[in-house]
N, C-alpha and C positions, 0 to 999 in steps of 0.2 A: 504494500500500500504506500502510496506515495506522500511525502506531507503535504497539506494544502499550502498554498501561499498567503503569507502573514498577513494579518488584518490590519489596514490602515490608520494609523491612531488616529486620526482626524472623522475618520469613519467610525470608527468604535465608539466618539466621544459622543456624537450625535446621533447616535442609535441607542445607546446608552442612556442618555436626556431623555428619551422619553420612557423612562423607567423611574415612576414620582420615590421621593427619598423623604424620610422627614429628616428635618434639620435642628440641630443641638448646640450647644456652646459646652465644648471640653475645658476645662480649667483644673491647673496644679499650681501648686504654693511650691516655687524655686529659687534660690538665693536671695530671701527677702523680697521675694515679688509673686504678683502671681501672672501667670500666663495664661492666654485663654486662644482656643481657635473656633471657628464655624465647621459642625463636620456634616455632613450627610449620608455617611455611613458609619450607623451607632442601630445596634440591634440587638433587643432578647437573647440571650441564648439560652437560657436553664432554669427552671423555677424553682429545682430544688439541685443544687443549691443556687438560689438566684443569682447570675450572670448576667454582663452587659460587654460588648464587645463596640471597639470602633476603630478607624481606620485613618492612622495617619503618617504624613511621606515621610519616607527614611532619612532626607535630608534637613527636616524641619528642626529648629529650635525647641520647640513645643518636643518631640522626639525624643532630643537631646534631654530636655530636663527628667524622661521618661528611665533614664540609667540611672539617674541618682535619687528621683522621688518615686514610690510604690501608690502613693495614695492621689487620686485627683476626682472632681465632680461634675457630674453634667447636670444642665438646665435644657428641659426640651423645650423651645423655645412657642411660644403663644402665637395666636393668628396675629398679633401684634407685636413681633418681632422682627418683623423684617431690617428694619435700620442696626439694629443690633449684630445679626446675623450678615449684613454686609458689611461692615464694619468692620468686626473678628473677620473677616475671610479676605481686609483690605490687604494686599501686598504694600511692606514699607511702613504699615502701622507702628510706630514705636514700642521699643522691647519691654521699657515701662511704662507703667500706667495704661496700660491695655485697654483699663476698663473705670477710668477717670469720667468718663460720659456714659458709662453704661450703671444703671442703680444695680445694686448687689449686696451681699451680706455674706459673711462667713458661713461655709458648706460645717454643718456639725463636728464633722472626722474627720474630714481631709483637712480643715484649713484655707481648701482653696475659696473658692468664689460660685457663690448660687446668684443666676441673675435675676432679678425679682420679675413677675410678670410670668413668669414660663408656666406651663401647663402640669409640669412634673419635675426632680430633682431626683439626684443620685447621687450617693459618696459609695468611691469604690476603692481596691485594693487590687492591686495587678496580680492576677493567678500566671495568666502565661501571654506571650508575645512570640507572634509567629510573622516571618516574612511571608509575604508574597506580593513579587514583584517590586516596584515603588513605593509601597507603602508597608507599615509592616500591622499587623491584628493583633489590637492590645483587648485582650479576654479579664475581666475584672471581676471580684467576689462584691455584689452588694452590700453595703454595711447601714444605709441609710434608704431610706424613699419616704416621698412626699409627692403629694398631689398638690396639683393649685384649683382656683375657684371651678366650680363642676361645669361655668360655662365657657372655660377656657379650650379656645381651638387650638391649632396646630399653624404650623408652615410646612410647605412641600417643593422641593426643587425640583424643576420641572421643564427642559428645554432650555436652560443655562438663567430661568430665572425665580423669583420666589412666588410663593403663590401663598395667602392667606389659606385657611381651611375650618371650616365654622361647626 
């Protein structure tokens, strides 16, 4: 059998797009700061024992802080998120103060950052980190969860842009 010919990445990307993602704000507490990103791949993985898994590139700072801190938190971010969630995913954002415009509060365990408004919250602990490709799969033990107000929607990325979700 012969191998197929590689798939385009500019082709991938937008075939890809329209596969809707919801969208989250990762945050860890690193050399006195905390650091935060926009992800769109953050997913369930285990109810018992509750896991969250998400995806981010090998070469990132965020990454980086990821060898020396175990613990960081996500905020699934509300139909009202979007400025927020563009923002963390701005390239060139400054290293600190991240999140000097964004409202937040200390995550319970981690330390890091819960950003107020989100639908839902998470404090996790890295169980395992796996490569693939660009990016590597950080699999985390739930230590925390919270719900936000019962009428809180979502956001979904969607053909390279955000979408409210009610």
């Amino acid at each position: 059998m012969t191998e197929p010919a590689a798939v385009d990445p500019e082709a991938f990307r937008q075939a890809v797009g329209r596969l809707p993602a919801g969208i989250a704000v990762v945050t860890v507490r690193w050399r006195g700061h905390v650091h935060a990103m926009t992800a769109s791949a953050v997913a369930s993985v285990s109810l018992d024992p509750p896991l969250l898994l998400f995806c981010v590139h090998v070469d990132s700072r965020f990454r980086e802080a990821l060898d020396d801190v175990d613990l960081w938190a996500v905020s699934v971010l509300s139909d009202a998120g979007g400025p927020v969630a563009d923002w963390l995913a701005s390239p060139g954002r400054p290293t600190v103060d991240q999140l000097a415009r964004v409202a937040h509060r200390p995550a319970p365990v981690s330390g890091a950052a819960w950003v107020d408004d989100a639908s839902a919250w998470f404090d996790c602990r890295t169980e395992a980190v796996h490569r693939a490709g660009d990016h590597d799969v950080v699999v985390g033990r739930v230590l925390a969860a919270e719900q936000g107000p019962a009428g809180a929607g979502g956001l979904v990325h969607l053909r390279g842009r955000v979408h409210p979700v009610r």
